[in-house]
N, C-alpha and C positions, 0 to 999 in steps of 0.2 A: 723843238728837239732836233729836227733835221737839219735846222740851219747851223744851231750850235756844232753839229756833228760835220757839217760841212767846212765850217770856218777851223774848225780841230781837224779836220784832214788838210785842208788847205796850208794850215802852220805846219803840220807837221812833212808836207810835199815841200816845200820851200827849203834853200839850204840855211838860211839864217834861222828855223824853226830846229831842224837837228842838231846843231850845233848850241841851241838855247837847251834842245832835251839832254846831250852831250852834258853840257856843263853843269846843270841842274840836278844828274845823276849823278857826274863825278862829284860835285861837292858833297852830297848826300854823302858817298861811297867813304871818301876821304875825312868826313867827321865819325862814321861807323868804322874806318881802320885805326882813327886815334883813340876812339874810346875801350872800343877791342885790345888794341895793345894793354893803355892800360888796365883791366881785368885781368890780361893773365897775365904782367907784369906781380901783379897781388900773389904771384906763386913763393916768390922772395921773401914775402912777409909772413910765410905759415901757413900750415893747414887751416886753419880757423880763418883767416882772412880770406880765401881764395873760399873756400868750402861755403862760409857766409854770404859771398858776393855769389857765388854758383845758384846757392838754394834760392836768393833773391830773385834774381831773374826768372827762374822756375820757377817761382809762386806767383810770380806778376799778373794780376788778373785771371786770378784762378789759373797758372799754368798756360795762359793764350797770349800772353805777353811775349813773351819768347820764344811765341811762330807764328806772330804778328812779325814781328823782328825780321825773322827768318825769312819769311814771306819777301816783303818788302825788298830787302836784301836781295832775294833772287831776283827778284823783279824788276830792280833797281839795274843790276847786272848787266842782265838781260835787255831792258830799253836801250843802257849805254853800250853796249857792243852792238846789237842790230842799227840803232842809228849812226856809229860808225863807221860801220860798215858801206851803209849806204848814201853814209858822206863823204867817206874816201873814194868809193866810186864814181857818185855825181863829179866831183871834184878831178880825179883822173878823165874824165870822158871829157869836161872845160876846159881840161890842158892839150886839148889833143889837136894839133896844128893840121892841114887842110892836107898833108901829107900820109895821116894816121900813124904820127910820130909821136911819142910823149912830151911835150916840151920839157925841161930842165925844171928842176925846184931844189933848192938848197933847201936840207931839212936835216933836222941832228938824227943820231944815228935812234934813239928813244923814239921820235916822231915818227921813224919808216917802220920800228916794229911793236907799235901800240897795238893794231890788231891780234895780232902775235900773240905779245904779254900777254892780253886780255883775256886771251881765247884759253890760256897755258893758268892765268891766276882763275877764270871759271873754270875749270878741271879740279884745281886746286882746291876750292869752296866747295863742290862736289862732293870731292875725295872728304874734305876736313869734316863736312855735317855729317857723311855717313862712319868715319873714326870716331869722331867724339860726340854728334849728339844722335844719331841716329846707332848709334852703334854696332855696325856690321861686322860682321866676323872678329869680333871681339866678344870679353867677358865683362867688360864696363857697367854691365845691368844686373850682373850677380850680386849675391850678402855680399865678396867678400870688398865692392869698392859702397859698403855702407858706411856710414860713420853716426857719430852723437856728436848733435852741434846744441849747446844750450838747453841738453833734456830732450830733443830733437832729434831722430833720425832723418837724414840727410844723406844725398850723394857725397861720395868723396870723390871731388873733383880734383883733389891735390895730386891722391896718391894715381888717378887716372891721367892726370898730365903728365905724372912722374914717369910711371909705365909707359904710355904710347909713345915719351920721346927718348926711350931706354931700347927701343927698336929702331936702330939704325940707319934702315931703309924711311921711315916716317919721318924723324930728323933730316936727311938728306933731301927729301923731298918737298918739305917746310923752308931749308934753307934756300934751295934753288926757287921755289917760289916766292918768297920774301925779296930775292934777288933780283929778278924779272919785276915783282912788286914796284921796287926802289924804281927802276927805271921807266918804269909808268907812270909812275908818281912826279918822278922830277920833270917830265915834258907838261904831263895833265897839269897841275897846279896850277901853275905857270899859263896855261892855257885858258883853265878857267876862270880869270881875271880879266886877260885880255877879250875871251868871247862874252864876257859879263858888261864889257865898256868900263872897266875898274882900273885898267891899264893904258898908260899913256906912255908917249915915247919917252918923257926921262924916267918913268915909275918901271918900264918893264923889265930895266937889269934887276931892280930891285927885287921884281915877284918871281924871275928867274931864280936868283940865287933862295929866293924862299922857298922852290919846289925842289930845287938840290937838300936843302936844309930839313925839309919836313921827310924826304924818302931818306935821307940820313938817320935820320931820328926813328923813324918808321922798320929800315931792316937794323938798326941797331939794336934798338928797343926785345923785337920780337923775335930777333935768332940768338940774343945771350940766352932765350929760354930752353930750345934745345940745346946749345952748346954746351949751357952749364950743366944741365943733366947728363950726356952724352958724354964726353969729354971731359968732363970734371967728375963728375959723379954726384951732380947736388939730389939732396931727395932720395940716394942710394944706400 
């Protein structure tokens, strides 16, 4: 057990081990924001659609399914921002020329503020479990967001999406993190191919343009849901 524990601190001391935990996380993170998107994209299709896919989740394993999830998620978060962290430092202190100067690095503007996003999208997740599932300073757990799905009482998750982005300030805050999002996303992707050894020099314009394409998709996807509420009035 010591040794194992020894060679798992040793991967994880090295900068090729963080960068492995890095991208391991981001890919996780980035299959959990495609699939998220689409669930509450299902708000389009109805109360019954979104409301079904709601109660699902929340029956999964007697109800542990979805804070397994949750869990996970945080954790997930959390691993990829602290070994970041402490890969952009390692990394910073290797550049550092016999002068205690930073040597130069040409790096897109996304790349210099991953930390940043990161730190502003975990506030973000924060904020969002305790609006919509942990439900703080709201009414989300009263009768009146119950409904009947199939003979069933059930959360209404519809008419709670509806309401929390019918409050202006949650919309605005949704969008500017969907926004900061996209631009984490188009460096990370991109990244995770290349730290994976999946990326060669003629394939990498390639997985470039696919991390622009996937955070395109990603705040496109996920801000017509406040806007339509907000600004158009859907669900009003």
């Amino acid at each position: 057990m010591s040794a194992v524990f020894d060679s798992l601190s040793r991967f994880y001391a090295s900068s090729i081990g963080k960068k492995i935990l890095v991208a391991l996380t981001g890919a996780a993170l980035v299959v959990f924001v495609l699939g998220h998107m689409i669930g509450n994209l299902l708000v389009f299709a109805g109360p019954d659609a979104i409301n079904e896919y709601g109660h699902l989740l929340q029956t999964a394993l007697h109800g542990g399914g979805v804070w397994i999830a949750r869990l996970g998620l945080l954790a997930a978060v959390g691993i990829h921002i602290i070994a970041t962290i402490q890969l952009t430092r390692q990394n910073r202190a290797a550049r550092l020329d016999r002068y205690g100067k930073e040597a130069s690095q040409v790096s897109s503007k996304s790349s210099r503020t991953m930390i940043w996003s990161g730190l502003t999208i975990l506030a973000f997740i924060i904020y969002h479990l305790l609006h919509f599932t942990v439900r703080v300073g709201n009414e989300y757990n009263s009768a009146a967001y119950k409904t009947t799905l199939h003979g069933e009482e059930v959360h209404n998750v519809y008419k709670m999406v509806i309401d929390g982005f019918s409050w202006a300030p949650a919309s605005i805050f949704y969008v500017i993190a969907m926004l900061l999002l996209s631009s984490h996303l188009s460096h990370g992707v991109s990244s995770l191919f290349q730290t994976l050894g999946l990326a060669t020099h003629r394939t990498e314009p390639l997985f470039k343009k696919l991390g622009h394409a996937f955070a395109l998709l990603i705040v496109v996807g996920n801000c017509s849901i406040p806007l339509a509420i907000l600004v158009f009035g859907y669900g009003r």
